[in-house]
C-alpha positions, 0 to 999 in steps of 0.5 A: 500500500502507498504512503497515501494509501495508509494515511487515507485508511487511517483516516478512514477508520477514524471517521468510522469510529466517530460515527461521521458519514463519508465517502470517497468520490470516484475520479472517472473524467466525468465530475469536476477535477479537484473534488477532494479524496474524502468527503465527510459530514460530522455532527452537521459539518460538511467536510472536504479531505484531500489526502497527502502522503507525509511530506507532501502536504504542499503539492496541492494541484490548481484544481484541489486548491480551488476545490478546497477554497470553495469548500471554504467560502461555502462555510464547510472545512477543508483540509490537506492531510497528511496524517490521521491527527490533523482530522482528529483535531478538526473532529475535536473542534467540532465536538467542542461547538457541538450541542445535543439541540444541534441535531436535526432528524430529517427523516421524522415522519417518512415512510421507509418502508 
């Protein structure tokens, strides 16, 4: 597995065992170019991922910076990240602004059957 590789697993995992949804958005040529390698929402926060491997943080293409920008300006968290810790500690000031009354139920009422 490539350095990045294990940094987007770690990542992965932490995400998981915070109960965050995710995804990572597939690159086919068909989408937008520079959509982050992780897409997440945690306790209401959208947050964009582009993962690097250690050493790397700074090579961020046009497109990714752009994309991260937009994340931004939008009100959403984007990050470059070369390490699971950086994502904890953005997870960390997101619980710290969090309250139980935060919580919205948008499925109330809906039949899921």
């Amino acid at each position: 597995m490539t350095p990045e590789g294990r940094v987007k697993d770690a990542i992965k995992k932490l995400l998981v065992s915070r109960g965050a949804y995710y995804f990572m958005p597939v690159s086919n040529g068909m989408g937008r170019h520079g959509i982050p390698d992780i897409i997440a929402c945690y306790r209401g926060w959208f947050i964009g991922i582009e993962v690097k491997a250690p050493g790397k943080e700074k090579t961020v293409t046009a497109n990714q910076a752009r994309e991260l920008e937009n994340i931004g300006v939008a009100g959403g968290y984007s990050l470059v990240a070369s390490d699971a810790s950086f994502v904890e500690d953005v997870l960390n000031v997101i619980d710290m602004s969090y309250t139980a009354s935060s919580v919205k139920d948008y499925t109330a009422g809906m039949d899921t059957s």
